[in-house]
N, C-alpha and C positions, 0 to 999 in steps of 0.2 A: 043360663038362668039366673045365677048370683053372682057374675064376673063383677067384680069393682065394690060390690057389696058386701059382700063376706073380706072379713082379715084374710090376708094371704100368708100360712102358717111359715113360708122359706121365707119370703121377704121381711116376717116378724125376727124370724130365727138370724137373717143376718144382720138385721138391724143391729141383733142383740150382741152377736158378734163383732160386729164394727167397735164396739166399746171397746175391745181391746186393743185396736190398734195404738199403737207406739210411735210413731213417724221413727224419728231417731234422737229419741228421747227415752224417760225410766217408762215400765207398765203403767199406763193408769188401771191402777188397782189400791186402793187404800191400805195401807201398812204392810202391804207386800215384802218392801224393805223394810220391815221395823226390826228383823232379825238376821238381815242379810248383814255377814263376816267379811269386812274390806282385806282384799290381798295386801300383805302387806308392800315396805316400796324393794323388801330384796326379789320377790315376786315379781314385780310387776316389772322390774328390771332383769328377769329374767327372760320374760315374754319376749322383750325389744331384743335377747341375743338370742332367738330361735328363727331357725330358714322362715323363708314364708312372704312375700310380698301379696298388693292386691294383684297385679294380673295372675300369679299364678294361683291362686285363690280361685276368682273368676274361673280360670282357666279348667280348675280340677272339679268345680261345682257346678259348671255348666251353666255361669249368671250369662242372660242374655244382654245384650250392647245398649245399654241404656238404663240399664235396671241396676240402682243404689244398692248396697248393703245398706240390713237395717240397724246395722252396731248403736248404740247410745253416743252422742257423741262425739268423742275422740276416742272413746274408749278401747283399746286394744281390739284386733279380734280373737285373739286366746283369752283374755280376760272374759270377754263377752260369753264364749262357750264355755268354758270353763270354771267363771265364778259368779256369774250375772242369773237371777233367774230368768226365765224366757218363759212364754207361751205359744204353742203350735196347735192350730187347727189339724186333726190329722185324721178326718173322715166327718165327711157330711151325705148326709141319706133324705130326698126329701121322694125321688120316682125316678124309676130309670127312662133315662132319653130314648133308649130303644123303643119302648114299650109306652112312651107316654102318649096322653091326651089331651084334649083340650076341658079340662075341666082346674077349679081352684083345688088346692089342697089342703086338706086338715089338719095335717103334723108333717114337722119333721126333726131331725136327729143331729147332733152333730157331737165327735166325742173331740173334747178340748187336753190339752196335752202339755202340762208344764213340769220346767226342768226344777229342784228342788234343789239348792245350794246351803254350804254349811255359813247360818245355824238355824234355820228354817226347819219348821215344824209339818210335814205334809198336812195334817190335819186342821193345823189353821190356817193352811196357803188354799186348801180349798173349800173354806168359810170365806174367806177375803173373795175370790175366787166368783163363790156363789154369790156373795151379795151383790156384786158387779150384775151378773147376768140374770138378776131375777127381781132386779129391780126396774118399777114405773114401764113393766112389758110394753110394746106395740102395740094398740086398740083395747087394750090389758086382757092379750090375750094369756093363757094357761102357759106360766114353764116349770118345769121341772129340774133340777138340777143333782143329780147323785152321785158317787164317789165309785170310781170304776178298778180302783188299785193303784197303792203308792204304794214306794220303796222310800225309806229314808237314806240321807245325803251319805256318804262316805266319803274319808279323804287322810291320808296319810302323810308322812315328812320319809322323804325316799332317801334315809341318811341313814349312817352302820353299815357294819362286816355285811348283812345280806344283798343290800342294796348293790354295796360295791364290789362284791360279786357277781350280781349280776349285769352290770355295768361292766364290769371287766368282760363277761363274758359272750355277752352283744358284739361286744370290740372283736373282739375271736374269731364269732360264726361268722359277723359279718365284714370284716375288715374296714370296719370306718367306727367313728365316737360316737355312743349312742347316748342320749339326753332323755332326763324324765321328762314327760310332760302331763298337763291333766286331760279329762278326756268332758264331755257331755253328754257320755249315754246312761245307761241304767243297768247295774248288774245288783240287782236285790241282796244278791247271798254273801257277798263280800265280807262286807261288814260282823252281820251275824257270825260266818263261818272265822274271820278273826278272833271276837270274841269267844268262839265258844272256845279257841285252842289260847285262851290266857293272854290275847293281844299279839298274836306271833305275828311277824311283819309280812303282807300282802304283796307279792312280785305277779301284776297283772302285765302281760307283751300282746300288747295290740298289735300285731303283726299285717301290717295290711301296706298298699301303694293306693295312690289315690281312683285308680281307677278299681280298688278291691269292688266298693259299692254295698258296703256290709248292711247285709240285713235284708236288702233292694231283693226285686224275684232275680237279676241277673248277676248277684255275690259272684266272686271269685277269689282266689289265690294266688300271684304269681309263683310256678313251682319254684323258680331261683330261692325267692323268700321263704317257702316253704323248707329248701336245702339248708340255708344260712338257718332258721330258726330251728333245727332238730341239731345241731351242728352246739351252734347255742346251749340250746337246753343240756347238753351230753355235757357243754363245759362248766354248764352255773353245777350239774351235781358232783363234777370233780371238785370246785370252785369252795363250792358249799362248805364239802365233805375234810376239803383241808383247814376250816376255821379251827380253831380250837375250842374245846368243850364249853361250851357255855355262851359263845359269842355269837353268836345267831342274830340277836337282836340287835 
């Protein structure tokens, strides 16, 4: 009855969506970087001596044969996850395929998901954010843009007696060198939980292989890792326990 007539609310919604894309280039987003902390170059030369090529990349991500990485540039791919901010699509809702019809639709949903790096303010990354997707709509149809939950950024210098205890004690459980690295997920309480105990230094062990799948519905553990990282742990509180009074930090 109104096919071609009426706005079509998913094809509004990705239109509006497409404004983020990046090819492999910065976000187009207006001042997005205007608080973004450049790695510096011991950092960045850090990156270049950690394992890691592209095919094994591919390989552990499951990139299909043909399909680019969207890195910026030249820009590392630990840089990129680790200090670059990103944007990810990670749920859109407009009717279920099962269950749908032939009719146009009047709304739909989608929840947008950016990573927050230091010194970025959450609060003004999703104003910049907003005004990207709410501006000169599609047919000027109706959008809405609201704040679903931010953590702010976290990030420590993995250097001191606790570090290099635990480092030493990695080497222990598991018999090979273990290396800091940063990560790009979101642990909210980190931070806070540091400050509340006076700045005490943060020893986070991402313990995972790459087929772990963390977070995915099919997560796993390999028990080996699980043996090595209790193994671990048993040495960092011997490790700890032998510093001397006061040198923790």
């Amino acid at each position: 009855m109104a096919g071609g007539m009426l706005a079509d609310a998913v094809v509004a919604l990705n239109v509006i969506l497409s404004r983020l894309y990046w090819k492999n280039s910065k976000l187009p987003v207006p001042h997005i970087y205007d608080k973004v902390r450049a790695p510096t170059t011991a950092e960045r030369r850090g990156y270049r001596k950690l394992p890691g090529n592209e095919e094994s990349w591919r390989n552990d991500l499951g990139v299909l044969p043909g399909v680019s990485f969207a890195v910026e540039g030249k820009t590392h791919p630990y840089e990129q996850t680790w200090r670059k901010p990103s944007i990810t699509i990670i749920a859109e809702e407009a009717s279920s395929i099962k269950g749908a019809s032939n009719q146009v639709l009047p709304t739909a949903k989608a929840i947008v998901s950016c990573r927050i790096v230091p010194d970025q303010e959450p609060e003004e990354v999703f104003e910049q954010i907003k005004a990207v997707l709410t501006k000169d709509p599609p047919w000027g149809v109706q959008v809405s843009v609201k704040p679903h939950g931010s953590v702010k950024w976290w990030m420590t210098d993995p250097q001191g007696p606790a570090f290099e205890a635990a480092l030493k004690s990695l080497k222990q459980g598991y018999g090979v060198k273990a290396v800091p690295i940063g990560c790009g997920g979101s642990i909210g309480f980190v931070g806070p939980l540091a400050e509340l105990f006076g700045g005490a230094p943060a020893l986070l062990l991402g313990i995972e292989d790459p087929k772990t799948n963390a977070h995915a519905p099919n997560e796993s553990l390999h028990a080996g890792d699980f043996r090595c990282l209790t193994s671990s742990l048993a040495h960092l509180f011997e490790n700890i326990g032998a510093l001397p009074d006061g040198k923790v930090k």
